[in-house]
C-alpha positions in Angstrom: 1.9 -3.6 29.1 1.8 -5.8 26.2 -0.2 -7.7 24.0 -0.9 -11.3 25.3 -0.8 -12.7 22.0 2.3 -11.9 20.5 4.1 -9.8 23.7 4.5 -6.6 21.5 3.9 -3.3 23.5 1.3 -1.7 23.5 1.9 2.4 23.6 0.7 5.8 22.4 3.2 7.2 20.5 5.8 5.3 21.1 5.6 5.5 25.0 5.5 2.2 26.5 2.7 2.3 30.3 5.9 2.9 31.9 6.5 6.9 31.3 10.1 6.5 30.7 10.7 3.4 28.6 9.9 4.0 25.0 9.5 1.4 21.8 9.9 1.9 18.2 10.3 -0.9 15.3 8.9 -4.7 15.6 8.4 -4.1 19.4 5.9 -2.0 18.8 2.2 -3.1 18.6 0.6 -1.7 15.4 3.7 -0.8 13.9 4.6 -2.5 10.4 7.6 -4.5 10.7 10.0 -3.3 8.3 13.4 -1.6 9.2 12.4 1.6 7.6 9.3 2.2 9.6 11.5 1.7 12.6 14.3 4.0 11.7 11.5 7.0 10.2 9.6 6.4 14.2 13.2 6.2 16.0 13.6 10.4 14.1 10.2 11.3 15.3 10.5 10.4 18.8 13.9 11.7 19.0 12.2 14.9 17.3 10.0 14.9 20.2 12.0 13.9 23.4 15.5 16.1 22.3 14.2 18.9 19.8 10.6 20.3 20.7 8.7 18.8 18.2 5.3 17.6 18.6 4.4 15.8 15.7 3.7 11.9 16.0 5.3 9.1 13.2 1.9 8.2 11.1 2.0 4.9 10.9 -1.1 5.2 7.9 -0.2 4.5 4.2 2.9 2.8 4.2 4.3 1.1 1.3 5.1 -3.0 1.7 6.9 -5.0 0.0 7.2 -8.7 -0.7 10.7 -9.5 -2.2 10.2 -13.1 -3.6 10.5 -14.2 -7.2 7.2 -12.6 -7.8 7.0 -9.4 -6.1 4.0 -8.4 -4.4 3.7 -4.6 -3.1 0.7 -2.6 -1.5 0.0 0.6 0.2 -3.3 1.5 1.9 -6.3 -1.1 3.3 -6.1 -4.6 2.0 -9.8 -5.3 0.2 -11.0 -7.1 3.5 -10.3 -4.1 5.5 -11.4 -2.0 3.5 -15.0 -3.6 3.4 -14.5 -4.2 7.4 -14.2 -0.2 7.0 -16.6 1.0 4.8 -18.4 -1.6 4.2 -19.0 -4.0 0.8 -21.2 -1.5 -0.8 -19.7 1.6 -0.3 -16.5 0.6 -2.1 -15.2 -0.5 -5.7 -12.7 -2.5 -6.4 -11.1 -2.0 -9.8 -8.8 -4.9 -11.0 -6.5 -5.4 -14.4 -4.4 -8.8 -14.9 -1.6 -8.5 -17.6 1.6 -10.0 -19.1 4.4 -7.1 -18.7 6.7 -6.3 -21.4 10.1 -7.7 -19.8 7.7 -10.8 -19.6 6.2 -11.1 -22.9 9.6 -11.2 -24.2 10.7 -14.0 -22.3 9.6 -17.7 -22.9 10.3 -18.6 -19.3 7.8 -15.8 -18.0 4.9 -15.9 -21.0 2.9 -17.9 -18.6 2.6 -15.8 -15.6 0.3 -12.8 -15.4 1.1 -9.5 -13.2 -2.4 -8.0 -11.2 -3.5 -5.0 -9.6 -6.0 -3.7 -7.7 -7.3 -0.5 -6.6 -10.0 0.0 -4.1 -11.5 3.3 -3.8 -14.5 4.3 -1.6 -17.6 4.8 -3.2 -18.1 8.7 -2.0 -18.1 11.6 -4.2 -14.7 12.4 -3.3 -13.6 8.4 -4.6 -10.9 8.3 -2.2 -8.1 5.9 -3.2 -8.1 3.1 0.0 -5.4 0.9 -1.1 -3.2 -0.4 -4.0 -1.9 -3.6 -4.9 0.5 -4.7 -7.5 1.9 -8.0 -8.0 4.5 -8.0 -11.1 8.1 -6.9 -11.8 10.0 -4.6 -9.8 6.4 -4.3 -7.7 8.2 -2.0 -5.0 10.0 0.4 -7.2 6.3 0.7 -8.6 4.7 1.3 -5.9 6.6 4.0 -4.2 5.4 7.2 -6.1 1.9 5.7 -5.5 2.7 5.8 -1.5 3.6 9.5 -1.3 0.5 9.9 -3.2 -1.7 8.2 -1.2 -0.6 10.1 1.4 -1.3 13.6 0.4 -4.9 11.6 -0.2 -5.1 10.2 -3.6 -8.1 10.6 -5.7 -9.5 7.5 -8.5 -9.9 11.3 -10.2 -6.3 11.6 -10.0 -5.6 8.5 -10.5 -7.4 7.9 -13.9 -6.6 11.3 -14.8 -2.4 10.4 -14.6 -0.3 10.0 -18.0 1.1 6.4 -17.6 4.7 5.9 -19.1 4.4 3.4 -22.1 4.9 0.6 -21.8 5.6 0.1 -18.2 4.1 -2.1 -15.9 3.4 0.8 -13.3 1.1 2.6 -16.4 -1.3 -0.5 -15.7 -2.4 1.1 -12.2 -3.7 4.8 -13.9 -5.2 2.8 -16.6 -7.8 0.7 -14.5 -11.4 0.4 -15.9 -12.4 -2.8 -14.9 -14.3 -3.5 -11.7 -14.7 -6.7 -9.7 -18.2 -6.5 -9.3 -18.7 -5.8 -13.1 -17.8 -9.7 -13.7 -16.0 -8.4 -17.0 -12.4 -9.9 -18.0 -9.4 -8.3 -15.9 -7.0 -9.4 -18.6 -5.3 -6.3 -21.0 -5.2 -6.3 -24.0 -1.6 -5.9 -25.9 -0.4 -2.4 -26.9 
């Protein structure tokens, strides 16, 4: 069976309808496509077919990255999904626009601006939902932040993290601003 829109196969756990044809990677419907997503799901099921073990690939939390000029990275629910999720009052979405230092010290790059974003539910617990950095080196930034999210990160935690100075990655645990506040994302200098 698969998808009429864009013929990927639709399965549970890797099991394709037929019982003995399994799919892992870009095939697969609901599956990120990126090469390391397909090799970690290609263990599990090989974990699970050959060596007795139960335990599914969770495709939840996993770190993307855009490799372009300007590097965009995430982890977690996009802000759209997030407010398809939870919905537009129950979250906050905390934002923070800024020059990085390999930047500031270029002429070439003094124009462009870095940005994150953190969205975090609104419950008492103020569960981390997603990430977003776009800046230098965004998915060597972001990694650390993926394990995290998936031992279920905290804006507690988060706010409560020593940032390295000055880094670009120190700009995520430093948040304050929120969207819905209307105040200026831009940081100031050190």
């Amino acid at each position: 069976e698969t998808n009429s829109k864009n013929k990927k196969i639709i399965g549970k756990f890797e099991q394709s309808s037929c019982p003995n044809i399994y799919a892992v990677g870009d095939v697969l419907e609901g599956s990120p496509e990126l090469t390391p997503v397909a090799i970690q799901a290609g263990l599990y099921l090989a974990r699970r077919l050959f060596g007795g073990s139960e335990e599914p690939m969770d495709y939840d939390k996993i770190c993307t990255t855009v490799f372009t000029p300007f590097e965009y990275a995430c982890v977690g629910l996009s802000e759209d999904d997030a407010i398809e999720k939870c919905g537009k009052d129950n979250i906050e979405v905390y934002i923070r626009e800024f020059v990085p230092l390999e930047w500031a010290l270029s002429h070439g790059r003094q124009s462009h601006n870095a940005f994150t974003k953190v969205i975090v539910d609104k419950t008492s617990q103020e569960n981390v939902l997603g990430i977003h950095f776009l800046g230098p080196n965004a998915g060597e930034v972001m990694q650390g932040y993926g394990s995290s999210m998936k031992q279920g990160l905290s804006f507690k935690t988060l706010k409560e993290t020593v940032g390295i100075h000055p880094t670009s990655s120190e700009e995520i645990v430093t948040l304050q601003v929120t969207k819905s506040s209307g105040e200026d994302a831009a940081a100031g200098s050190c």
